[in-house]
N, C-alpha and C positions, 0 to 999 in steps of 0.2 A: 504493500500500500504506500502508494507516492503523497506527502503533500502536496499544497499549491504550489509550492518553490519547486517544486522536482525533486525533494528530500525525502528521502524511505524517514517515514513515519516510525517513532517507538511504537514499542507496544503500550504502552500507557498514552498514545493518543490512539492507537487505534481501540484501547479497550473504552475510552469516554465517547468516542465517536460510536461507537457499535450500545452499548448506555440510550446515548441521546437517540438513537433507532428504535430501542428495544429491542436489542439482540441479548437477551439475557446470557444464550447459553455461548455467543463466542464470547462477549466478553469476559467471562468465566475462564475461558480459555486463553484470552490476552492478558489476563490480568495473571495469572500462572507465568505463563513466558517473563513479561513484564518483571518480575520478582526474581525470577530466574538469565533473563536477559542485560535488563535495563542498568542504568548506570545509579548510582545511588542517587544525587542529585532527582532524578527525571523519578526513581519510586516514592522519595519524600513529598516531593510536588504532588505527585498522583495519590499518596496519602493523603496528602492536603483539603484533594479536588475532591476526592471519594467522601472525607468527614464534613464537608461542607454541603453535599449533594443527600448525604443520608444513609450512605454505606457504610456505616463506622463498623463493623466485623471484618468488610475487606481495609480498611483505613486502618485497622487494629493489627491484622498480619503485616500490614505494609511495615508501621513506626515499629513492630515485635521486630524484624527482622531486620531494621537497619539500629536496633537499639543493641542487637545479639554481636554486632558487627563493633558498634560506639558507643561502647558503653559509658561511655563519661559523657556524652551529647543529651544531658538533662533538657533540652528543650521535649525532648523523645519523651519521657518521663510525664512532661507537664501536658502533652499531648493523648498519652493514653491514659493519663488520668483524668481528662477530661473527657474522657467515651465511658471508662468506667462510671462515672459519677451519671453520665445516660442513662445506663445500662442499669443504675441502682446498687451498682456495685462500689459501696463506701470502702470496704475492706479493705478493694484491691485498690484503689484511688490513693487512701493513703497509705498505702506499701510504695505507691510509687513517688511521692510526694514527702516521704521521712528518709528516702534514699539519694535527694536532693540537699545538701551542705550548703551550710551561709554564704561559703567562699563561690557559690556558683550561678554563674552569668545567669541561671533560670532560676536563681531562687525567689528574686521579688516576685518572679509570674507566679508560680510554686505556690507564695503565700498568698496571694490572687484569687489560685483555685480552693486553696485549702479554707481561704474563706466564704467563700461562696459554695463550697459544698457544708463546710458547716452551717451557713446562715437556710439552705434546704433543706437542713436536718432541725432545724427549729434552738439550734445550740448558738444563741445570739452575741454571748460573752465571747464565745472562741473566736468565733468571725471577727467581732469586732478587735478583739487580739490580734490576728494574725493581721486585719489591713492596718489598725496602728503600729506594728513592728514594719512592714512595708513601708510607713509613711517615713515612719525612722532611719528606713535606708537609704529613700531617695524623697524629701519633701517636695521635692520640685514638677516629679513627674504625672503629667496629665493626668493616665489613667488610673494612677493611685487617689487623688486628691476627687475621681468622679466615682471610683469606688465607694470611697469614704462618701461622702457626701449621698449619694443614693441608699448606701447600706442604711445612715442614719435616716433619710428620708423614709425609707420603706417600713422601720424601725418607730417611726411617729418622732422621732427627736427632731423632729425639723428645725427648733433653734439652733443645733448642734452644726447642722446639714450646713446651713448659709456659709458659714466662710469658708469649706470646702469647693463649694460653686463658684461663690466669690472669685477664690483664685483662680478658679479655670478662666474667667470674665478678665479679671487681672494680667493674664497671661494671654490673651485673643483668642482666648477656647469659646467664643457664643455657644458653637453647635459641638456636641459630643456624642458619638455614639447614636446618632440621631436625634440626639434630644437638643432641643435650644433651653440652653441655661437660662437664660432670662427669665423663660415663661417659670423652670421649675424653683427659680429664688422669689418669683412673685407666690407663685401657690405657699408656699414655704413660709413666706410672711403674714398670708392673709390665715392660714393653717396657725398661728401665734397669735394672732388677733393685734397684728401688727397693720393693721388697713392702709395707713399712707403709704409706706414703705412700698405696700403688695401692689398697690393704683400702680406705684412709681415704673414697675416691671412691667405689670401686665399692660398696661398701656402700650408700652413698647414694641408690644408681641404684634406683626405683620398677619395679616388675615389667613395666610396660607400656612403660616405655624400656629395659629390657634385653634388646636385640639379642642373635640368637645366638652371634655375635661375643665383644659383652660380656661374656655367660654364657661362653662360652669361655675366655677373659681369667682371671675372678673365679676359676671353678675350677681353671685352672693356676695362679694366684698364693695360693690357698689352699693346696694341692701343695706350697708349696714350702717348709711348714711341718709338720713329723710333727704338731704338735698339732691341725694342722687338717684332716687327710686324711680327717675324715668327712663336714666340712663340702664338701670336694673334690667328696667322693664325693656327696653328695646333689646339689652345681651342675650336677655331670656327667651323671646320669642324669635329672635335670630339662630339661635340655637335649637330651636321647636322646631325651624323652618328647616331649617340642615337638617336634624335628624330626630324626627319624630319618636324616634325609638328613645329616646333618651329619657327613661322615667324620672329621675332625679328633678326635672326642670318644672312639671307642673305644678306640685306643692307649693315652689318658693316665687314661681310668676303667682297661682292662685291667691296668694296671701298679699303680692306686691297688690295687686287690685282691690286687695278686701282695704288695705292700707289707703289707697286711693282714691275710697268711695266710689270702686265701679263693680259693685257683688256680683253682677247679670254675668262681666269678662272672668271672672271669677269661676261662676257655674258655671261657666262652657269650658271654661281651663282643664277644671276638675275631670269633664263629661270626657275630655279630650285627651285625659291621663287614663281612664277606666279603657276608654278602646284601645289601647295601647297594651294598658295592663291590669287586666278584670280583676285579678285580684287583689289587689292593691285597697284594704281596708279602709286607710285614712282617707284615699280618694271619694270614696261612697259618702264614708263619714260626716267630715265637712262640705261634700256638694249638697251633702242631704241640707245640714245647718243651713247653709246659704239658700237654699230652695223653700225652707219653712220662712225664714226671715225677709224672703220676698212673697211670702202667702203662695209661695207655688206648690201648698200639700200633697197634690197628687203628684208634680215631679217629686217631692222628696220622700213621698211612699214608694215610688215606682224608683227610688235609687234605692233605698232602704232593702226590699225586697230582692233587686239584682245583685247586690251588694252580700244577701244572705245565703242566697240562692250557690254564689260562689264560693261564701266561707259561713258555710251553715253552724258552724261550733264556734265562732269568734261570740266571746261573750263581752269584748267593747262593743260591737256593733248591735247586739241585739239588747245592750242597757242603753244606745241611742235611740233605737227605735222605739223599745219601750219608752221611753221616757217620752220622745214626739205622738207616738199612742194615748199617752195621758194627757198631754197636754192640748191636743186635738179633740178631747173629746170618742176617741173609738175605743173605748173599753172592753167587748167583746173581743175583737181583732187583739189587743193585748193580754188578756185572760190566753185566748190560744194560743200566744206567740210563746208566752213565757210558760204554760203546760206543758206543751212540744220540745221543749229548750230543755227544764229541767225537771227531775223528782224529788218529792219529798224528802229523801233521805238526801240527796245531794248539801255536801256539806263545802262547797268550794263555789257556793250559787253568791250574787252580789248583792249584798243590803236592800240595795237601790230597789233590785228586784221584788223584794216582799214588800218594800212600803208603795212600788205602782200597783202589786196586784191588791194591794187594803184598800188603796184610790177607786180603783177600776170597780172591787168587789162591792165599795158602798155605793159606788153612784151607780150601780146596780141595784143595789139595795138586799145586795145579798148577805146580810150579814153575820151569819155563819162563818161563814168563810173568810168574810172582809176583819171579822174579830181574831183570826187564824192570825191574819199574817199583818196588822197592827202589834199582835202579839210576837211574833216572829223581827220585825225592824225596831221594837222600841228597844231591845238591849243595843243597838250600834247609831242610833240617832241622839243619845243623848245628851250630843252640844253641838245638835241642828234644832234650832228655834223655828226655820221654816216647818219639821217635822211635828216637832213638839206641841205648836196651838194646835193646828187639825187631831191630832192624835190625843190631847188633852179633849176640846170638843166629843170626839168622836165616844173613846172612854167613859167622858161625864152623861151621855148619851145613852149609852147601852150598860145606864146603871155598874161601871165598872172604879166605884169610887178610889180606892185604896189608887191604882195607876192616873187614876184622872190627876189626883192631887201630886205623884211623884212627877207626872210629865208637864203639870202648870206650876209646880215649885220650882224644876230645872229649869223649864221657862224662863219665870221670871229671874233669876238667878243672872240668864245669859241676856236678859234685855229687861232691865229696870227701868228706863226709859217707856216700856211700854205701862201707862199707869192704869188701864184701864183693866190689864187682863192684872197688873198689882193689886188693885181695887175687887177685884173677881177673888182671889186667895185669900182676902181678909174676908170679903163677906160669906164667901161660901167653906170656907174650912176653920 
């Protein structure tokens, strides 16, 4: 096989050339020759080309076999223990990485991998050990100072992270590794609740480097300024527009609107975060709030319901619903909701719950039942004064003296200002 030049091709191009065909089984067969032909140069390369493409087994014989040849060529070393560490194999990674000496040109890469395979094993101290001895060898060099800096970023130390970044900025590193430093000393700012600082970055950041992420980032740290919640608000729905997928963005636009007195952009935010992603609780949750507080009950039954329908055990949404049940007026439709929901014996049910269904049971006029579960809320209401009149009333009502008198004593205890239900305790007990 000739090149373009008129030059007999190794076998290590014809085995990537027969690869990029799908010739599995000659390349199999050039890659043999290859190992057996080729010159050492032209099989490290093709090591190279193979662990880069995804063949790290054949990339593994290649660096074994010129490691069996040079054995003090530790870059060999830091290279198959980077397939090791693929492959899940910690053991063999650092067999080949404590065979590597301080005095050796591979050793800062060495402690490179050995921290990055520690930081995938969840052992965060080691990692950050090995890239602080790395920094100690060489403070100056790029990819330690973006090591560092990312390890801490990933780590949530984001204070820590900045003047690793810093210096890469210091040095005309912007772009590293594909990432533009900029955007990630701004995230890193507003992540500290550093805001001017973060503006200072993410401002900077060019429209074709800002990730949605980033965009994310810039418009919550505008957010966190009233004077800028417009600029928030255009980040956020620029971001909606790019990528609809992005569930993160509706919450903190929804809430930019409730901020803005515009609740209507608000409940379509919400509407517009559920088709996206139906199950998403707090989306139902507060589209529902927003939908009762514009008197739109039937859209906020009708989110309530989809909302349940998707996470039928979530016991925040179904003490919203009940709670808008009671407060509407459908007592029935709440009696089923909350029967369905839980049993009597259920002992992990929400207060809230027993004192809608004593609401629901009296304005029914059931009061069997409504005396049940008055009985069942008054031991966890009693330093809710909302609770306490009705429950005091209701009590004094159904001849139940002994509790009328403990729930209008706690009463009035938590509101002496009210003189009239003070004036009710002295006459009547």
């Amino acid at each position: 096989m000739l090149r373009k030049d008129g030059v007999m091709a190794s076998f290590a191009e014809r085995m990537l050339d027969e690869l990029s065909s799908g010739q599995l089984d000659a390349a199999k067969k050039s890659f043999a020759s290859s190992l057996r032909y080729d010159d050492d140069d032209t099989i490290y390369s093709l090591a190279e080309e193979l662990y880069g493409l995804g063949f790290s087994n054949q990339a593994k014989r290649a660096y074994k076999k010129l490691l069996d040849k040079y054995p003090d060529e530790d870059q060999l070393r830091t290279s198959l223990a980077d397939i090791a560490i693929d492959e899940d194999n910690t053991d063999q990674a650092l067999m080949y990485l404590s065979e590597i000496s301080k005095d050796s040109t591979a050793y800062i890469e060495s402690l490179l991998v050995a921290a990055d395979l520690y930081q995938s094993e969840g052992l965060t101290e080691a990692a950050e050990d090995k890239l602080l001895t790395a920094y100690q060898q060489d403070s100056e060099e790029p990819i330690i100072q973006f090591a560092l800096a990312e390890f801490y970023f990933a780590t949530a130390k984001y204070q820590t992270a900045i003047p690793y970044y810093r210096q890469l900025i210091k040095n005309g590193e912007r772009y590293f590794s594909g990432l533009d430093i900029v955007s990630r000393i701004g995230v890193a700012y507003a992540l500290v609740g550093n805001f001017d600082n973060a503006l200072g970055y993410l401002e900077q950041i060019n429209d074709a480097d800002m990730t949605p992420d980033v965009r994310f980032q810039l418009g919550l740290t505008y957010a966190t300024n009233p004077e800028n919640q417009q600029k928030a608000i255009k980040t956020f729905t620029e971001l909606r527009d790019i990528d609809a997928s992005y569930v993160g963005v509706y919450d903190p636009l929804a809430q930019l609107y409730i901020k803005t007195h515009e609740p209507k952009k608000a409940l379509l935010t919400y509407q517009e975060g559920i088709a996206v992603d139906p199950f998403n609780i707090k989306f139902y949750q507060e589209g529902a709030k927003i939908a009762a507080e514009l008197d739109e009950n039937e859209q906020a039954n009708a989110l309530y319901k989809e909302g349940l329908a998707n996470n039928p055990d979530d016991s925040v949404l179904v003490t919203s619903y009940s709670n808008f049940l009671v407060q509407t007026g459908n007592d029935i439709d709440n009696i089923n909701l909350l029967n369905d929901f839980f049993d009597d014996d259920d002992t992990d049910v929400n207060p809230q719950l027993y004192w809608n269904l004593a609401q629901s049971y009296t304005a029914l006029e059931d009061f069997e039942m409504a005396t049940k579960y008055w009985h069942a809320a008054l031991p966890f209401f009693m330093d809710k004064p909302d609770f306490l009149k009705p429950a005091y009333y209701y009590f004094r009502d159904e001849g139940e003296r002994e509790l009328a008198l403990q729930a209008l004593q706690q009463y009035v205890k938590l509101v002496p200002e009210d003189y009239d239900m003070v004036a009710t305790l002295q006459d009547e007990f």
